[in-house]
C-alpha positions as a Python dict, from the first residue, in 0.01 Angstrom:
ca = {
    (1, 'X'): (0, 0, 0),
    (2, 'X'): (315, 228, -3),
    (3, 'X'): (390, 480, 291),
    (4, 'X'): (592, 775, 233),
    (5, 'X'): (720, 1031, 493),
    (6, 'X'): (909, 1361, 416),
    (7, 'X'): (1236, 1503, 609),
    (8, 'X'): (1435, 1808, 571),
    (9, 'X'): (1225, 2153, 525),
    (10, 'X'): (1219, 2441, 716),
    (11, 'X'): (1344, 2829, 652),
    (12, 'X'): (1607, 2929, 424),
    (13, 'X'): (1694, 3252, 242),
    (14, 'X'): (1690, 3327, -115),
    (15, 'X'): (1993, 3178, -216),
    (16, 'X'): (2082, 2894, -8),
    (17, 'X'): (2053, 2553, 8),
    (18, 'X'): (1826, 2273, 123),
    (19, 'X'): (1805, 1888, 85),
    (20, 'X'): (1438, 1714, 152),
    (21, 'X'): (1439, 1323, 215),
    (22, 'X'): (1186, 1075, 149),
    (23, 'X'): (1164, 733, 288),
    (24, 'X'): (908, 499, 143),
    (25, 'X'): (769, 175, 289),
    (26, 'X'): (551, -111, 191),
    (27, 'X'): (493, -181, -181),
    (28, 'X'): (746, 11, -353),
    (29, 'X'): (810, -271, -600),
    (30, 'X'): (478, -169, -797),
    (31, 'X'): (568, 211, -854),
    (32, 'X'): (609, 377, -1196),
    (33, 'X'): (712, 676, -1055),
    (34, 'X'): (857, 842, -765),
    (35, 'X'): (894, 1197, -654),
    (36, 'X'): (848, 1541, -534),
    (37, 'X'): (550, 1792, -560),
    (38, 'X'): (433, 2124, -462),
    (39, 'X'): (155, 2351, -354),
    (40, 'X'): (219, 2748, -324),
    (41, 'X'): (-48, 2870, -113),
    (42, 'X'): (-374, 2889, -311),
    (43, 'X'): (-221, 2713, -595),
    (44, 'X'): (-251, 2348, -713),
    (45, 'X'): (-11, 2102, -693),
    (46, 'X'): (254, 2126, -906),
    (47, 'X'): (511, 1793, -1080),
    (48, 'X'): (897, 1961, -910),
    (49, 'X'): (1116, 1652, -1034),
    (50, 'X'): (1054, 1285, -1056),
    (51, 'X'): (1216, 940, -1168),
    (52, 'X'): (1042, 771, -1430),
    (53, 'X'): (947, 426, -1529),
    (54, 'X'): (1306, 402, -1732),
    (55, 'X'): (1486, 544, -1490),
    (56, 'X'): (1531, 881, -1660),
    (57, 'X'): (1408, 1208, -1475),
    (58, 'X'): (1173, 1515, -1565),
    (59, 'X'): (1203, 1813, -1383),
    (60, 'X'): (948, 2140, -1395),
    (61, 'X'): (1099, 2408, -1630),
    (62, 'X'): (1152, 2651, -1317),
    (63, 'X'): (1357, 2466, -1133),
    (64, 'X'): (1596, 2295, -1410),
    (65, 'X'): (1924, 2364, -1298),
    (66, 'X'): (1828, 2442, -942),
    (67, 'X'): (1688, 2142, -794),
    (68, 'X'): (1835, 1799, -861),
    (69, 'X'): (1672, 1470, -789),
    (70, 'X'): (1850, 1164, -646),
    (71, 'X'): (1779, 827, -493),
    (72, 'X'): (1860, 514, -287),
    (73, 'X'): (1687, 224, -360),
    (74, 'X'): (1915, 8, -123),
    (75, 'X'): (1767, 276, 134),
    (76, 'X'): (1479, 354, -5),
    (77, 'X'): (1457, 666, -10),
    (78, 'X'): (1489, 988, -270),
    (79, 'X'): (1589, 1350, -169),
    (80, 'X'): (1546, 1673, -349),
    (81, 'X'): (1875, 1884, -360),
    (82, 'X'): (1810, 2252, -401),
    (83, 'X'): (2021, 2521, -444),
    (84, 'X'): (1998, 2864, -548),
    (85, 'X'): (1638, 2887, -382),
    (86, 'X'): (1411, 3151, -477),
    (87, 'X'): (1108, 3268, -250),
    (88, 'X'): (857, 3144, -510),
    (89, 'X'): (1004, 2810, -416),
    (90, 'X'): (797, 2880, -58),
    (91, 'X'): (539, 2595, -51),
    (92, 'X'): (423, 2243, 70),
    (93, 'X'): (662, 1967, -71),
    (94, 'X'): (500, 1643, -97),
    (95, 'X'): (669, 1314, -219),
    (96, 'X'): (501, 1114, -433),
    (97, 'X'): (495, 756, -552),
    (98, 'X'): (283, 656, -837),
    (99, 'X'): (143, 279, -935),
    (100, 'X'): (-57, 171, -1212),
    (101, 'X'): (-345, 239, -1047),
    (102, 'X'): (-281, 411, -702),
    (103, 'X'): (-102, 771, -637),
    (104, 'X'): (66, 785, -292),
    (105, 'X'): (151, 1071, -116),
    (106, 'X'): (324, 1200, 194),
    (107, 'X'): (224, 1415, 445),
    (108, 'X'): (411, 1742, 303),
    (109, 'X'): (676, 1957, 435),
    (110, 'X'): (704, 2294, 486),
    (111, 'X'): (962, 2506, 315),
    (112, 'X'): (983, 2882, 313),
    (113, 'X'): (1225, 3091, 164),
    (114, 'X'): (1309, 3450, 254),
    (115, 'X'): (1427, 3736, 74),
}
């Protein structure tokens, strides 16, 4: 089993910056992938930015050159640096962690951003 748990949303206006955090637990040796998520409301969730199995990192075409993915394995943990935020960036962030055969997920964070 892996646990994760989200830090760092809140309110921001259009053009400022935010950093989430999110510190996993348990298992993390069997994950492919790790990272972050979204869900506008009454939208699904949507793939934001994630580390892959090599290392390497996709991010969703709206957010390339906005958002930028890091992590710390010593600390375990990953954050999601955002700048230049939008107010279609306004939804649930959830980090994710994904195993061969198990998807983990935290329990979301709220950001909202203003005009």
């Amino acid at each position: 089993q892996v646990q994760l748990a989200e830090s760092g949303g809140g309110s921001v206006q259009a053009g400022g910056s935010l950093t989430l955090s999110c510190s996993f637990s348990g298992n993390i040796i069997s994950l492919i992938y790790m990272g972050w998520y979204r869900q506008a409301p009454g939208k699904q969730r949507d793939l934001v930015a994630r580390f892959n199995g090599d290392g390497s990192t996709t991010y969703a075409n709206s957010v390339k050159g906005r958002f930028t993915i890091s992590r710390d394995m010593r600390e375990k943990t990953i954050h999601l640096g955002v700048n230049s935020r939008k107010p279609e960036d306004t939804a649930v962030y959830y980090c994710n962690g994904r195993a061969r055969y198990h998807n983990f997920w935290g329990q979301g964070t709220q950001v909202t951003v203003s005009a």
